[in-house]
VOKOLDO-752453 format. One record per residue (C-alpha): residue in three letters; x, y, z. Coordinates in Angstrom, 2 decimals. Example, Ala and Ser with C-alpha at 12.3 -4.5 7.8 and 13.67 -1.06 7.14 Angstrom:
2
Ala/12.30/-4.50/7.80
Ser/13.67/-1.06/7.14
//
This chain:
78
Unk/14.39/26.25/26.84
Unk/15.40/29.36/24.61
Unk/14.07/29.66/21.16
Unk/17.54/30.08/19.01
Unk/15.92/29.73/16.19
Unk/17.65/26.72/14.92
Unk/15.44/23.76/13.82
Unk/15.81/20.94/16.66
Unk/17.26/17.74/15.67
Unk/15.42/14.71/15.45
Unk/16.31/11.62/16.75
Unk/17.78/8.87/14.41
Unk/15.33/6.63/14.78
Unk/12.25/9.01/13.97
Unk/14.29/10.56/11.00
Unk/12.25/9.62/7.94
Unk/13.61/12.06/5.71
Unk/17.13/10.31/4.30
Unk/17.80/9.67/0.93
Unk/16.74/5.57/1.12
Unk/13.17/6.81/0.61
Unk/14.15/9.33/-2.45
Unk/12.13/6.73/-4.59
Unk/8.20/7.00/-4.18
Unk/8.13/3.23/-4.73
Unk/9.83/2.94/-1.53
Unk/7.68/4.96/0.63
Unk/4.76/3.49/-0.77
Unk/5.74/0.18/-0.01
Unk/6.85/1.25/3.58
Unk/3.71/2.85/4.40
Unk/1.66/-0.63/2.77
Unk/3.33/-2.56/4.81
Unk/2.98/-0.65/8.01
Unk/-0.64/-1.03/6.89
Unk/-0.67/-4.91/6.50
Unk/1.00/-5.39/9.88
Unk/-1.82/-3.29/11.45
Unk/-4.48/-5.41/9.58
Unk/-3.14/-8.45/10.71
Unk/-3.02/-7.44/14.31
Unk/-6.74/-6.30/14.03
Unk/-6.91/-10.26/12.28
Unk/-5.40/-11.84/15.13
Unk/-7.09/-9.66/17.99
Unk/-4.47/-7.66/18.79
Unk/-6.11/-4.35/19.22
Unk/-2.56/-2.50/21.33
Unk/-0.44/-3.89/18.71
Unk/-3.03/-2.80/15.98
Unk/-2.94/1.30/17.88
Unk/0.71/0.59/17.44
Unk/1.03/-0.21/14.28
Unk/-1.44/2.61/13.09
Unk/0.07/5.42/15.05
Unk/3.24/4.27/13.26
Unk/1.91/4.22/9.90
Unk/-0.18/7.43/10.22
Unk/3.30/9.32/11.17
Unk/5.42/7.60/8.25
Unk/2.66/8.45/6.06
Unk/2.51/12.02/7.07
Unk/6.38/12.49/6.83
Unk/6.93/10.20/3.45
Unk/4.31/12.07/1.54
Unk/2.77/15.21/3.10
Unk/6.36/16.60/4.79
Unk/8.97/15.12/3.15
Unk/12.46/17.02/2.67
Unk/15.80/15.80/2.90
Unk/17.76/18.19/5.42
Unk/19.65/20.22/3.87
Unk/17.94/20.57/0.60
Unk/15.13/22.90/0.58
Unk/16.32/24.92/3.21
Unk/18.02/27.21/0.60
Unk/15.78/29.77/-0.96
Unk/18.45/31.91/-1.51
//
């Protein structure tokens, strides 16, 4: 595939980076709770469900606090 130069589009469901999570209250208590369900899978011997839940929480904590941009704002350095 070509490189246009264009930033590829995420799917909708992977899109973190809306305007719901503009509050840091909001992506704090996303990633916690993320957290709490992997905790409890660990609790109830889950360990798949527990890689699950981690691997989702690890990303949403990477794009909520380390990456996060709406699209279209920040692009413009102009």
């Amino acid at each position: 595939m070509p490189d246009t130069g264009k930033p590829r589009k995420r799917h909708p469901a992977l899109n973190l980076r809306v305007s719901f999570f503009l509050p840091m209250w909001r992506r704090i208590a996303t990633v916690a709770v993320i957290t709490l369900w992997c905790v409890i899978e660990i609790l109830y011997g889950n360990p798949w469900w527990a890689l699950l839940a981690a691997g989702i929480g690890v990303y949403a904590g990477y794009v909520l606090f380390f990456d996060f941009d709406i699209e279209g704002e920040g692009a413009s350095d102009e």
